[in-house]
Every structure is written in structure tokens, then in C-alpha cells.
N, C-alpha and C positions, 0 to 999 in steps of 0.2 A: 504494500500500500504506500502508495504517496501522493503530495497534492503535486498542481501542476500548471499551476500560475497564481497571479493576485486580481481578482476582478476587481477592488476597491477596497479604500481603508479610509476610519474614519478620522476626523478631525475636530474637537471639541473647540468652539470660537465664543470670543464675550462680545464680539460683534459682526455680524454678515456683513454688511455692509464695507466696514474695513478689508477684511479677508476676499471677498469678493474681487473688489479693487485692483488688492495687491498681486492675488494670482491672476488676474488678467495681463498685468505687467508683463509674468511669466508667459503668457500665450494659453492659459487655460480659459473654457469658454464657461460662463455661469449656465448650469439647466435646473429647471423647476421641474421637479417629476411627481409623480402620483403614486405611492405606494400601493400595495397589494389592499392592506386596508382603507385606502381611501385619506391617508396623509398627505400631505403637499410638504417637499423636502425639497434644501438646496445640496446642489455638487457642483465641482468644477471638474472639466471632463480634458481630456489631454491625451490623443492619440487614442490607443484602444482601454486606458485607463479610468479611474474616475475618485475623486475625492468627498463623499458625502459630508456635509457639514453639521454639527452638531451643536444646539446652541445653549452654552454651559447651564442656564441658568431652567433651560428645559430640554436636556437632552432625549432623545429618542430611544425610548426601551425598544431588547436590551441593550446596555451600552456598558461599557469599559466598570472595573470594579472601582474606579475610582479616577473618573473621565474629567481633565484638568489641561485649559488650555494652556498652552507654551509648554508641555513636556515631550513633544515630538521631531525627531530629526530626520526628513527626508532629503534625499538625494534624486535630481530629477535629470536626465541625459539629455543632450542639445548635441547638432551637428555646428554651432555654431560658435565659435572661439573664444575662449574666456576673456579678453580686449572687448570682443564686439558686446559679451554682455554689459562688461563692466561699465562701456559709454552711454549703455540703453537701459540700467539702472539707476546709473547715477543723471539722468536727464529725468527721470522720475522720482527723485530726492530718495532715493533707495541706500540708506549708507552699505556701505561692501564690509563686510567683519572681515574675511581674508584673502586672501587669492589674490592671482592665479598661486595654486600651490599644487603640487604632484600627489596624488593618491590611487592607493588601489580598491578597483570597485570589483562588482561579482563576476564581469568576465576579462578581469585585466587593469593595467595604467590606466588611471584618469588623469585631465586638470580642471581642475575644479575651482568655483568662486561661492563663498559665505556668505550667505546675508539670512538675516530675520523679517519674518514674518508678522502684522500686528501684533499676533498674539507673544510672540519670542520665540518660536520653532527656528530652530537651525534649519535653513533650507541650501541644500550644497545644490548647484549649476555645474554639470562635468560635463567633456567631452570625452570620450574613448581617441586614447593615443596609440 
């Protein structure tokens, strides 16, 4: 037995609106979707990915044993150059925490750029080198 991808992971926010915003920076697009019960939910969607949003002060059961914004660290792949983010960041008052800096990701070298999220999520910008 084993699994064999991620179709989504969630994101605990103390504001959609900010988060929202900010991943579009990224190139993620906001969807409003429909749950199986008849919920109206936000996600931000990215390639064949998707980020559900959850919003701290009424998260969506079930959720996390203890669902707390800013304790998340994702990592998100670009064919685009850590320079070209850095100037398309920071033209969006985006402060850069590191980079470009050399790391390894799950299939090899990356380089990768830091930055935070509203909420304080570390969010890494890699390329594959």
C-alpha cells in the first residue's frame, strides 16, 4: 500500500482577503467551490494543485488537531528564475526573507527565494537546477 500524490492541503488564514491577494502575487487563481454538503469554500488553485482555505476563527470540520495560522512551510516550483521573482515580488512590497540560496528538494538541487505569507508561513519559490 501506498498513496500516490497530494490532491490538496489545507491552510488555516485570520484573513481571506489578505491570503487571497498574496497568492495571486504567486500566480494562484482564487475558486469559490461548493462542497458535497452544500458549503461555499475558498482555495487557491495552481497547476493541477489546490490550496483550501480555512478560516481560523471558523475552520471547517474536520480540521487539523490544533489548526493555527502561520505554522506552515510550503515550497512551490517555478520554471522561472529566482532574479525574475525577486523583481516581481518586491514591485509588490513583498519583503524577500532569503535567496536566491541552493537547496535540495524531493527530486534534486533547487534555488530557491523566502518570503512570508500574511499569515507568517514560510513560503520557498524554487527552481529545479
Amino acid at each position: 500500500m501506498q498513496v500516490t500524490g497530494l490532491d490538496h492541503l489545507v491552510l488555516t488564514v485570520r484573513d481571506l482577503r489578505s491570503t487571497i491577494s498574496f497568492y495571486e502575487i504567486l500566480g494562484c487563481t482564487h475558486e469559490l467551490f461548493t462542497t458535497a454538503s452544500g458549503d461555499k469554500r475558498h482555495a487557491l488553485r495552481f497547476g493541477t494543485q489546490k490550496i483550501n482555505l480555512h478560516e481560523a476563527q471558523k475552520p471547517f470540520m474536520p480540521h487539523a488537531q490544533e489548526p493555527q495560522p502561520g505554522s506552515a512551510d510550503l515550497c512551490f516550483l517555478t520554471d522561472q528564475n529566482p532574479e525574475a521573482w525577486i523583481t516581481h515580488l518586491q514591485q509588490h512590497h513583498v519583503e524577500i526573507e532569503e535567496g536566491p540560496v541552493a537547496r535540495t528538494g524531493a527530486t534534486g538541487p533547487l534555488m530557491s527565494v523566502y518570503v512570508r505569507d500574511p499569515d507568517g508561513n514560510l513560503i520557498e519559490i524554487a527552481k529545479a537546477q
